[in-house]
Biotite code that builds the C-alpha atoms (Angstrom):
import biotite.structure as struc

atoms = struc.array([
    struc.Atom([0.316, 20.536, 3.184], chain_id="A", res_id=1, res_name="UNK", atom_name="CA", element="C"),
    struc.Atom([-1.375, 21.659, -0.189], chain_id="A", res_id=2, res_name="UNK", atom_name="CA", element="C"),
    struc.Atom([1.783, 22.751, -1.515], chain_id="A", res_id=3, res_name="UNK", atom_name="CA", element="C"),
    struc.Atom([3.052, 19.057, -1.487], chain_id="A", res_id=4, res_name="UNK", atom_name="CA", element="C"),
    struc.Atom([0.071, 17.537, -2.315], chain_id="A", res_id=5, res_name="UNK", atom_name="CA", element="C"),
    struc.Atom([0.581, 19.957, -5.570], chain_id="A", res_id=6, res_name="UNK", atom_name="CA", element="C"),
    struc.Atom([4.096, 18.589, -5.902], chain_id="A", res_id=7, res_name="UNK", atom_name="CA", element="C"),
    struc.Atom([4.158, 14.987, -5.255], chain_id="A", res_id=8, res_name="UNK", atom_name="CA", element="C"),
    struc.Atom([0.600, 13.781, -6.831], chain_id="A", res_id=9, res_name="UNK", atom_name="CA", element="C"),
    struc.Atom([1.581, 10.420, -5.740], chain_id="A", res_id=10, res_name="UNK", atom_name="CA", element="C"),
    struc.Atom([0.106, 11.322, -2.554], chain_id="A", res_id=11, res_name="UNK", atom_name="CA", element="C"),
    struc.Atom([-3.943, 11.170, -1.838], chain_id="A", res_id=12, res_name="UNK", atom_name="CA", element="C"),
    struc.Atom([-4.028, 13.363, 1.468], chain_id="A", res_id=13, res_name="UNK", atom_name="CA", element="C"),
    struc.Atom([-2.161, 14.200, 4.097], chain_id="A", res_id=14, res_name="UNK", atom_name="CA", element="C"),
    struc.Atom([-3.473, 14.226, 7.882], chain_id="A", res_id=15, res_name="UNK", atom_name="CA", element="C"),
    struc.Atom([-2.013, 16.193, 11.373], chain_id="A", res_id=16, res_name="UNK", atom_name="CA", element="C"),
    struc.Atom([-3.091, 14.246, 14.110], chain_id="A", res_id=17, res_name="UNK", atom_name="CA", element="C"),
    struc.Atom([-3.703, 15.107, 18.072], chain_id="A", res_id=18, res_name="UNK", atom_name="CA", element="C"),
    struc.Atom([-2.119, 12.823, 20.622], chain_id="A", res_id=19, res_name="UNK", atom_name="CA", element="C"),
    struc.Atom([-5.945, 12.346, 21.099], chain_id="A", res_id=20, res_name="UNK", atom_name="CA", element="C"),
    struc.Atom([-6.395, 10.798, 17.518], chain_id="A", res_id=21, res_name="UNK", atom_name="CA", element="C"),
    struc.Atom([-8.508, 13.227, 15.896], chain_id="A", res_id=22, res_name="UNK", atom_name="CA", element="C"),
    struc.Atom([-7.732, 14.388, 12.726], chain_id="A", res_id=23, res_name="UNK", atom_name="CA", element="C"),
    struc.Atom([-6.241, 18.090, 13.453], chain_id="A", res_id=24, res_name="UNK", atom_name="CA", element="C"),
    struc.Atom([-5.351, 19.295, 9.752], chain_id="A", res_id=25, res_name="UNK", atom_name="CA", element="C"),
    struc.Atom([-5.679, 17.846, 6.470], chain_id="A", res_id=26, res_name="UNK", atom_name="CA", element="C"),
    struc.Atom([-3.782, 18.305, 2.765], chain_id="A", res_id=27, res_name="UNK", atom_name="CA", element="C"),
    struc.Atom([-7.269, 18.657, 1.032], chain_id="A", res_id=28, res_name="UNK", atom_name="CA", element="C"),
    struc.Atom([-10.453, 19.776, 2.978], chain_id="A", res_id=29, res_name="UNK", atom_name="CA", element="C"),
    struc.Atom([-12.217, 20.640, -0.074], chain_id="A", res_id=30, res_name="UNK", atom_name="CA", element="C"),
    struc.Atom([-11.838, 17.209, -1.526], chain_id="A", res_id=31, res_name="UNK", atom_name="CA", element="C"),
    struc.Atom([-12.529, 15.561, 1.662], chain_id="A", res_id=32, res_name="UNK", atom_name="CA", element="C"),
    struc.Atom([-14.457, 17.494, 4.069], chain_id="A", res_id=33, res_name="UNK", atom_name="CA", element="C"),
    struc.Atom([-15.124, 14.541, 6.804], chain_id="A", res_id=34, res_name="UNK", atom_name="CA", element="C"),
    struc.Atom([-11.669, 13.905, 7.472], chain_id="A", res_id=35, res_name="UNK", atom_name="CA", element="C"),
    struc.Atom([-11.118, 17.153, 9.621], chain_id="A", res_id=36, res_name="UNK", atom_name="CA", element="C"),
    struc.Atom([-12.076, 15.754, 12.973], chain_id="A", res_id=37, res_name="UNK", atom_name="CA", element="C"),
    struc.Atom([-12.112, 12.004, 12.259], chain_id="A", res_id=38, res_name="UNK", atom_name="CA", element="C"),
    struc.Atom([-10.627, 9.814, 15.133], chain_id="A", res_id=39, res_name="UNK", atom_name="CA", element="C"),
    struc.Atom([-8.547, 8.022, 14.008], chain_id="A", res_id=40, res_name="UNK", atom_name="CA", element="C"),
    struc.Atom([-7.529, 6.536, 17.716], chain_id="A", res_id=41, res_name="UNK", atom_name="CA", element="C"),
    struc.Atom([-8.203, 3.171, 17.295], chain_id="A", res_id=42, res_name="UNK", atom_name="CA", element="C"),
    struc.Atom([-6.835, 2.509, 13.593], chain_id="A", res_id=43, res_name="UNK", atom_name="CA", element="C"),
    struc.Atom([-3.233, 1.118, 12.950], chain_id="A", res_id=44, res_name="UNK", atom_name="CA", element="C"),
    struc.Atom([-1.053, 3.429, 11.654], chain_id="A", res_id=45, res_name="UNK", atom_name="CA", element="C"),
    struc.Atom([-1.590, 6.452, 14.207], chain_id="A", res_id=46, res_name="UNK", atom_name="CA", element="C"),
    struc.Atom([-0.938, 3.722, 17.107], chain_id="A", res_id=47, res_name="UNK", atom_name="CA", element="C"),
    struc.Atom([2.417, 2.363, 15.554], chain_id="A", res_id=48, res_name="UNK", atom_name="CA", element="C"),
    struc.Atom([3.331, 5.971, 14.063], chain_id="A", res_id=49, res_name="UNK", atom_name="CA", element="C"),
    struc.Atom([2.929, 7.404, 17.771], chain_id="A", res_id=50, res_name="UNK", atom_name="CA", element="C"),
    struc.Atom([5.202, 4.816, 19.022], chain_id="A", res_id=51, res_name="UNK", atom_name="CA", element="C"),
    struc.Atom([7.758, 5.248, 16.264], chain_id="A", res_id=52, res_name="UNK", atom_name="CA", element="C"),
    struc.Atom([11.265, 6.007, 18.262], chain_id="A", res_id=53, res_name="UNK", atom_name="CA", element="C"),
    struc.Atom([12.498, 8.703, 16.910], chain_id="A", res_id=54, res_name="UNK", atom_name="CA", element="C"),
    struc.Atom([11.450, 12.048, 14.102], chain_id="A", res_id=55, res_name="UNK", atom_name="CA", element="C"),
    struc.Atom([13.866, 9.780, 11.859], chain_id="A", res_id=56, res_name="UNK", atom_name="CA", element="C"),
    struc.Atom([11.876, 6.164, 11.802], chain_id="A", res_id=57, res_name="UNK", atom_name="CA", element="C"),
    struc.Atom([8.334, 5.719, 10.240], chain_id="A", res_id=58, res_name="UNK", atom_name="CA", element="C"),
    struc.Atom([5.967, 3.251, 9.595], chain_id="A", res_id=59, res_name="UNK", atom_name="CA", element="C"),
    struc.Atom([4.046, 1.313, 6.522], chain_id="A", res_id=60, res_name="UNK", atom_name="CA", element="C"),
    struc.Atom([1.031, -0.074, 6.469], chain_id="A", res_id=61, res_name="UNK", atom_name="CA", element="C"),
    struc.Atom([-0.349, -3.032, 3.746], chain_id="A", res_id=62, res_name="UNK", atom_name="CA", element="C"),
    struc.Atom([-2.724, -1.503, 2.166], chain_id="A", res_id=63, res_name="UNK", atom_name="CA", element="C"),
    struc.Atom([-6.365, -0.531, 3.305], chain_id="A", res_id=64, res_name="UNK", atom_name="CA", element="C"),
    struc.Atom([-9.948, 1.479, 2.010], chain_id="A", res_id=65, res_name="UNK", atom_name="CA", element="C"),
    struc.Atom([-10.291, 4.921, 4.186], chain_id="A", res_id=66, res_name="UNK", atom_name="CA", element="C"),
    struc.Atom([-13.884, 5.872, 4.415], chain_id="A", res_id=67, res_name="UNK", atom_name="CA", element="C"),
    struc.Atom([-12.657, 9.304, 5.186], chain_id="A", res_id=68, res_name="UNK", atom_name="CA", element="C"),
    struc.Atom([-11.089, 9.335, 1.716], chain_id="A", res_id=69, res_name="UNK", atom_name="CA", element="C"),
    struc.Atom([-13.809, 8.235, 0.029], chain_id="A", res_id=70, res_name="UNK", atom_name="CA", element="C"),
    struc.Atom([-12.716, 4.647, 0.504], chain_id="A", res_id=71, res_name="UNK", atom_name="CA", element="C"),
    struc.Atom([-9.569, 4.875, -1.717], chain_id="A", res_id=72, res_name="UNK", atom_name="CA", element="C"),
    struc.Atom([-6.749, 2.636, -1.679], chain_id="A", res_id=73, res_name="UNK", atom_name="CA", element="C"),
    struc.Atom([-4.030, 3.688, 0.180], chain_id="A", res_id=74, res_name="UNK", atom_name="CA", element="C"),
    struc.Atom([-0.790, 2.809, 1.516], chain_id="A", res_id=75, res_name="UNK", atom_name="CA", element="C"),
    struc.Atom([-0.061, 4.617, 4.798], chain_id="A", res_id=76, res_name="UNK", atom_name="CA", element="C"),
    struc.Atom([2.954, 6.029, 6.534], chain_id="A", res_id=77, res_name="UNK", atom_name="CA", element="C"),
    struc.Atom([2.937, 7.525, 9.431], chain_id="A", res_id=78, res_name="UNK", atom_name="CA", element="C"),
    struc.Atom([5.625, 9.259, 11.935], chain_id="A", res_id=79, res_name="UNK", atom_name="CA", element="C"),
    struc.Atom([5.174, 10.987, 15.364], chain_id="A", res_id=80, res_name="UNK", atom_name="CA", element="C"),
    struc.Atom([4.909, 14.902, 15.181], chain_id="A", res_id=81, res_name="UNK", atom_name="CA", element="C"),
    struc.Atom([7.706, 15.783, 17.936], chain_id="A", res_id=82, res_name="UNK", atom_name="CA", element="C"),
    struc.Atom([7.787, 18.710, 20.025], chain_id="A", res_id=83, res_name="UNK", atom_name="CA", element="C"),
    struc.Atom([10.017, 21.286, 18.469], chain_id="A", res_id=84, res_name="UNK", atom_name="CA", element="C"),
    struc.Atom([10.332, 19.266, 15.918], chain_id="A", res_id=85, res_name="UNK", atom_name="CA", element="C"),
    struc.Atom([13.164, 17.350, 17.422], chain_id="A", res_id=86, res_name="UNK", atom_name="CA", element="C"),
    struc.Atom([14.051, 14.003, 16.299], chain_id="A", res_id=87, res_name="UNK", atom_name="CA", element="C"),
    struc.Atom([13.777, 12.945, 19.877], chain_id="A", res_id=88, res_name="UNK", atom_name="CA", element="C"),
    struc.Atom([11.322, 15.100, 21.398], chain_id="A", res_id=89, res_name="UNK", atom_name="CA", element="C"),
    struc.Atom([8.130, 14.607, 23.113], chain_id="A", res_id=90, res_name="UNK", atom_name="CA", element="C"),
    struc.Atom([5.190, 12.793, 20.585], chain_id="A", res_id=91, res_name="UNK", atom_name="CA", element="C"),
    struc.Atom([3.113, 15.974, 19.955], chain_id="A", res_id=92, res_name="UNK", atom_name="CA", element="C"),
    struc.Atom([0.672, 14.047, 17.045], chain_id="A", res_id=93, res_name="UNK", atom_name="CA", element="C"),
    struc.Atom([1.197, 12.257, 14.204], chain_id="A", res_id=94, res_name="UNK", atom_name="CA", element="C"),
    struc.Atom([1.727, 12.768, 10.539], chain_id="A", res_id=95, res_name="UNK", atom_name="CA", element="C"),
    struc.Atom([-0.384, 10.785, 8.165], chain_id="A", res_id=96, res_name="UNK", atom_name="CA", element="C"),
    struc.Atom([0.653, 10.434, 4.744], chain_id="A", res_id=97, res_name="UNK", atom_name="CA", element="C"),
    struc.Atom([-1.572, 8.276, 2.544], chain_id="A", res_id=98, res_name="UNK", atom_name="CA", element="C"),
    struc.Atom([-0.081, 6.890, -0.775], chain_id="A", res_id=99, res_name="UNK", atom_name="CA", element="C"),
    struc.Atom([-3.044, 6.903, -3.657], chain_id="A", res_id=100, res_name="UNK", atom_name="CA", element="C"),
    struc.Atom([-2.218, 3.391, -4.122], chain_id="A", res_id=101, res_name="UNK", atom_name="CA", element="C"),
    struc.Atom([-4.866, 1.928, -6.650], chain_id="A", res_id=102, res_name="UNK", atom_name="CA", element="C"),
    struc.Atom([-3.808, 3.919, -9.681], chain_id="A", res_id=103, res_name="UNK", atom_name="CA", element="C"),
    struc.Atom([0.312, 3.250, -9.069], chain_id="A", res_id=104, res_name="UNK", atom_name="CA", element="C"),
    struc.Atom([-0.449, -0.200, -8.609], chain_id="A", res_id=105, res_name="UNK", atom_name="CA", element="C"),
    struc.Atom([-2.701, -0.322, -11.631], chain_id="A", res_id=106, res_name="UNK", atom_name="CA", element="C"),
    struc.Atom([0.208, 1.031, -13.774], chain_id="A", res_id=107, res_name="UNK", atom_name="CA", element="C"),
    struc.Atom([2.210, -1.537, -12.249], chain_id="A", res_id=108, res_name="UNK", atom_name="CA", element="C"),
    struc.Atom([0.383, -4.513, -13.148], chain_id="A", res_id=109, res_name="UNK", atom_name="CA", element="C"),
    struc.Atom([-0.822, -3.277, -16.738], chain_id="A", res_id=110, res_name="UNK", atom_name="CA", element="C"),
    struc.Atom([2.252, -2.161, -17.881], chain_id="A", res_id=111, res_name="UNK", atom_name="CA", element="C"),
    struc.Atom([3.397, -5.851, -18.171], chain_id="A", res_id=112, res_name="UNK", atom_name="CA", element="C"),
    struc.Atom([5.148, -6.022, -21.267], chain_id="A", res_id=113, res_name="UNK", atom_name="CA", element="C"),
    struc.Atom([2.972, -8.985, -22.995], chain_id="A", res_id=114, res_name="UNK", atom_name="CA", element="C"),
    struc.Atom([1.251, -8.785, -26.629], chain_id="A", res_id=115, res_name="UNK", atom_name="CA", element="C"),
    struc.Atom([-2.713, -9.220, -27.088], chain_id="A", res_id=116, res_name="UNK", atom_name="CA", element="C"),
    struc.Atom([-2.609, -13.028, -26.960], chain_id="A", res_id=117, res_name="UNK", atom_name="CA", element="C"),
    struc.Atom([-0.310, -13.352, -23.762], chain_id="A", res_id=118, res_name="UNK", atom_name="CA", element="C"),
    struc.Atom([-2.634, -11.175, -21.779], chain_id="A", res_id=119, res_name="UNK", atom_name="CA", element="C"),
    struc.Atom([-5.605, -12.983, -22.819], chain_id="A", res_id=120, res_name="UNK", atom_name="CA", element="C"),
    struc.Atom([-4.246, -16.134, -20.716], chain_id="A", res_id=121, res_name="UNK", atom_name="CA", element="C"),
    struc.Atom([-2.347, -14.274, -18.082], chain_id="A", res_id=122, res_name="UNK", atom_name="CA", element="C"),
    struc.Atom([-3.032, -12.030, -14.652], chain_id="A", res_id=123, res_name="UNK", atom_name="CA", element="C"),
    struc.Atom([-0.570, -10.434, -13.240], chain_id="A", res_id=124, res_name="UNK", atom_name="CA", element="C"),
    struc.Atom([-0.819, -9.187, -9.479], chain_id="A", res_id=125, res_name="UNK", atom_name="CA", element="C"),
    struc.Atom([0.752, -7.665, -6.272], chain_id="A", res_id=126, res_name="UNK", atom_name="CA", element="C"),
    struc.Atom([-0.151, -9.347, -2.806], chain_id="A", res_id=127, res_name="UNK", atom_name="CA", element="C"),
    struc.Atom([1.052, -8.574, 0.478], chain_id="A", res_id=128, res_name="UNK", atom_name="CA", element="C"),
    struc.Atom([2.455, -10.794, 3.149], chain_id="A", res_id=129, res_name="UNK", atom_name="CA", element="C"),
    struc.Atom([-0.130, -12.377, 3.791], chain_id="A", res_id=130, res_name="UNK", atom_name="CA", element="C"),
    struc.Atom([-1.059, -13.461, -0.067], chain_id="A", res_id=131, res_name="UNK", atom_name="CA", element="C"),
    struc.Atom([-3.653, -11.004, -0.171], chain_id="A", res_id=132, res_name="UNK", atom_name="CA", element="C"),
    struc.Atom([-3.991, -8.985, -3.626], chain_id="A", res_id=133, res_name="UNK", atom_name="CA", element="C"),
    struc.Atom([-3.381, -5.800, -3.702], chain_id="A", res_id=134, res_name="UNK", atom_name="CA", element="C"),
    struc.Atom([-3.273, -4.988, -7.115], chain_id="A", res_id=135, res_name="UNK", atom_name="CA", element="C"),
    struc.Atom([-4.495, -7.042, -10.110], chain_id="A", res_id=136, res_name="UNK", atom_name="CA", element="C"),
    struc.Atom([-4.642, -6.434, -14.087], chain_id="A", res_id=137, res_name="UNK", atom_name="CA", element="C"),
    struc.Atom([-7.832, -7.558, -14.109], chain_id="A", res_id=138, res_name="UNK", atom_name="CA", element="C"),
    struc.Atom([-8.941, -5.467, -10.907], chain_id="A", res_id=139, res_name="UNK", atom_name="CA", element="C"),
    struc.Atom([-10.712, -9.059, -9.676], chain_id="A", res_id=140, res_name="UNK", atom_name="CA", element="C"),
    struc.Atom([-10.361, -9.939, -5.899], chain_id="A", res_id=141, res_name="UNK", atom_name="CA", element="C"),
    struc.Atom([-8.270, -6.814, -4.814], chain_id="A", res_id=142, res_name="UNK", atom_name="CA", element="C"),
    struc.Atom([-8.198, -6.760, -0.789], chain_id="A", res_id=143, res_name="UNK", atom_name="CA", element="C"),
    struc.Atom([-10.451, -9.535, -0.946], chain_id="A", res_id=144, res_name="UNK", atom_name="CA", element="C"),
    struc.Atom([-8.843, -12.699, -2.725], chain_id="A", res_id=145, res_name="UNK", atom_name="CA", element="C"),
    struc.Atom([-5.886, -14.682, -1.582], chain_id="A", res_id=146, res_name="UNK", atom_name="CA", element="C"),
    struc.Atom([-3.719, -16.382, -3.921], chain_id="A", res_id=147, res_name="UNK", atom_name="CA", element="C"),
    struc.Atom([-1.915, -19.636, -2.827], chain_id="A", res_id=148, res_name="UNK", atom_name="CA", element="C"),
    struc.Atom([2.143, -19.518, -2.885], chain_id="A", res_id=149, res_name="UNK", atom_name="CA", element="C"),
    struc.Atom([4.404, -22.486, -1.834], chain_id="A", res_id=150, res_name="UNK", atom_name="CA", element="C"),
    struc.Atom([5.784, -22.091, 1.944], chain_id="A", res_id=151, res_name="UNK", atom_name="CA", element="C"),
    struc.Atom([9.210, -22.975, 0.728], chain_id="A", res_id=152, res_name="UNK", atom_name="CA", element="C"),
    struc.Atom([11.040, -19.788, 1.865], chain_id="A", res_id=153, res_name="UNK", atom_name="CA", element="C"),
    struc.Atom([12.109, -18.999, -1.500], chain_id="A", res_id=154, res_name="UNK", atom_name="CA", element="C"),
    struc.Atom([11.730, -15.418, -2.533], chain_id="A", res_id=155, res_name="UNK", atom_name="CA", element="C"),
    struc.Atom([11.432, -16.466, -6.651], chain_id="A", res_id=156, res_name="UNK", atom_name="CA", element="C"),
    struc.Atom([9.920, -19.391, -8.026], chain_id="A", res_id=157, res_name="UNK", atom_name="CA", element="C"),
    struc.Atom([6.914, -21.241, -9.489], chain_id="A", res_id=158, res_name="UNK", atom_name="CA", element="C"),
    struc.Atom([4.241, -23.774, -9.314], chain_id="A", res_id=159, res_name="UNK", atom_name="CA", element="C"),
    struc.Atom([2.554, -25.671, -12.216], chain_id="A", res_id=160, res_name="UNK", atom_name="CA", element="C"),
    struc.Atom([-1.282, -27.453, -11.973], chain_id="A", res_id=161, res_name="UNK", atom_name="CA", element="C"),
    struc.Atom([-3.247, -28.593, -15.050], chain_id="A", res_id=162, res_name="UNK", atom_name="CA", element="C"),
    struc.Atom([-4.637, -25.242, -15.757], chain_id="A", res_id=163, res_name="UNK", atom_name="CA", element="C"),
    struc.Atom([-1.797, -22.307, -14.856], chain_id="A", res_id=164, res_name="UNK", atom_name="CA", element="C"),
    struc.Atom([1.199, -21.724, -14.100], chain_id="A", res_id=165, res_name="UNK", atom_name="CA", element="C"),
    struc.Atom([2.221, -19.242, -11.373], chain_id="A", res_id=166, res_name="UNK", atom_name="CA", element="C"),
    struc.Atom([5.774, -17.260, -11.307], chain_id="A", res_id=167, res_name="UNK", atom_name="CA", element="C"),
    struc.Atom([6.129, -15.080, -8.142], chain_id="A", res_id=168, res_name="UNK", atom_name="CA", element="C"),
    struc.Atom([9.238, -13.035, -6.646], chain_id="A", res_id=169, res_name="UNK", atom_name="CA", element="C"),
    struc.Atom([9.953, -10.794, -3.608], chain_id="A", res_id=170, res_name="UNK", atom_name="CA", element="C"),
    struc.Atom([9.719, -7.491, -4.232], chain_id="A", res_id=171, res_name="UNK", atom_name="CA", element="C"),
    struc.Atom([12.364, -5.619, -2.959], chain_id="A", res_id=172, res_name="UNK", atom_name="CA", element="C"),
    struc.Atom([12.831, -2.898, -0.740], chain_id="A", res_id=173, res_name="UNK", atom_name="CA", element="C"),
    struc.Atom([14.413, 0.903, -1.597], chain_id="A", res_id=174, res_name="UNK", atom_name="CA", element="C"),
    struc.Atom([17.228, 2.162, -0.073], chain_id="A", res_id=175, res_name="UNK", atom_name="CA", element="C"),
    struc.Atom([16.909, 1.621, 4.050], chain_id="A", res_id=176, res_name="UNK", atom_name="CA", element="C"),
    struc.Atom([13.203, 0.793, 2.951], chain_id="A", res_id=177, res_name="UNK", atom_name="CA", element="C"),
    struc.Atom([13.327, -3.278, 3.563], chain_id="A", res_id=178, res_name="UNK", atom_name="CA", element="C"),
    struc.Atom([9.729, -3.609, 1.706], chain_id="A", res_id=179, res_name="UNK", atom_name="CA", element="C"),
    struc.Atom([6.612, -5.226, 2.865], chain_id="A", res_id=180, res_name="UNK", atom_name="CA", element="C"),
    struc.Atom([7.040, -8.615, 2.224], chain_id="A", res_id=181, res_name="UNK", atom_name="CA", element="C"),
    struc.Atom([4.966, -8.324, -1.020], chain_id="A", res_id=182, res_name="UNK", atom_name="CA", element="C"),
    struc.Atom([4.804, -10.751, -4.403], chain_id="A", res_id=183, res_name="UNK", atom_name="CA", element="C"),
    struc.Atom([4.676, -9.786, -7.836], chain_id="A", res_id=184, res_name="UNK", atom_name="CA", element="C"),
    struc.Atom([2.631, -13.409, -9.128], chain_id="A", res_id=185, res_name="UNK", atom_name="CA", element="C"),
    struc.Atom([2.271, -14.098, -12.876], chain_id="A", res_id=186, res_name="UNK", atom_name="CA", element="C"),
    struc.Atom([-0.445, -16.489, -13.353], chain_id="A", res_id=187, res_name="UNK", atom_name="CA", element="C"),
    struc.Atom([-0.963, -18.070, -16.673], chain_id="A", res_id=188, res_name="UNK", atom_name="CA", element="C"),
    struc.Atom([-3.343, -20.387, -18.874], chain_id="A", res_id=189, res_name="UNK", atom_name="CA", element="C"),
    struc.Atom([-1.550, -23.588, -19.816], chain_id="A", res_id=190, res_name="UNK", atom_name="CA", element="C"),
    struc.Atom([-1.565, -23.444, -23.380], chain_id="A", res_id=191, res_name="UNK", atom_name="CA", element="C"),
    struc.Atom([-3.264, -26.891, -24.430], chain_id="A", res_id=192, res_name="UNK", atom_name="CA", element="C"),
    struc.Atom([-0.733, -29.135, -26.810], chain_id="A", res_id=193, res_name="UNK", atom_name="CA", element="C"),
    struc.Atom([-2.318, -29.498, -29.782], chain_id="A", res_id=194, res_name="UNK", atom_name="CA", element="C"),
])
């Protein structure tokens, strides 16, 4: 698991679970000695990544701290370990694999391409389904803040008050990955006429 941890830096850890929920093997011990052994029973991911079908489907999870990772930001995906490693054998485990979320996301939202001025009077963010941010250029309110969108069912659009406007669109999936149901939002200072 250190080998692709080495590879594919994207990733913070990467766990081997028991059908029992406790943490079995991990990417990087060193970094983060507690997670050998956690249970992780009860959480989420190893419930809905234990159920997952087949060795071909997996599951994503919004985005959550992990004390055990020294409460980083992480996206989650997780897939039953299957005896033999057959795509339809028995659920042996799981496989955790924890996206290092914060500093993609960070990239994401501060690599807007606006000059000085614009980004004095604009924040741009990621939320998930639920409106929640999940990533903002300011680094305000992230997994704690909800910002309002319009139930219209319209995956682009944009709402005016006396203050800000606000731009949001679907983000799209990749490949057979439909996406989470997240926003980019663009929320600017009305300029006042003058």
């Amino acid at each position: 698991m250190a080998v692709i941890l080495n590879s594919y830096t994207v990733y913070l850890d990467l766990w081997v679970v028991g059908l029992d929920g406790r943490v079995i093997a991990t990417g990087r011990g060193n970094r983060f000695p507690n997670a050998r052994g956690a249970d992780v029973s009860k959480t989420d991911w190893f419930k809905r990544g234990l159920g997952t079908r087949s060795g071909d489907d997996y599951i994503a999870c919004d985005i959550e701290t992990v004390p055990h990772l020294g409460n980083h930001q992480v996206s989650i995906f997780a897939t039953a370990v299957r005896e033999k490693g057959k795509a339809h054998g028995e659920p042996i485990g799981v496989l955790g694999i924890f996206f290092d979320w914060q500093p993609q996301a960070s990239a994401v939202v501060k690599g807007i391409r606006l000059d000085d001025e614009e980004w004095k009077m604009t924040r741009c963010l990621l939320v998930d389904e639920n409106h929640r941010i999940i990533a903002a250029s300011d680094d305000q309110g992230v997994l704690h803040e909800q910002v309002h969108l319009p139930e219209t069912g319209k995956t682009v659009g944009y709402y005016q008050n006396d203050q800000t406007v606000t731009g949001y669109a679907l983000t799209p999936g990749y490949e057979t990955y439909r996406g989470q149901g997240w926003y980019g939002v663009v929320i600017q200072t009305v300029r006042a006429e003058g």
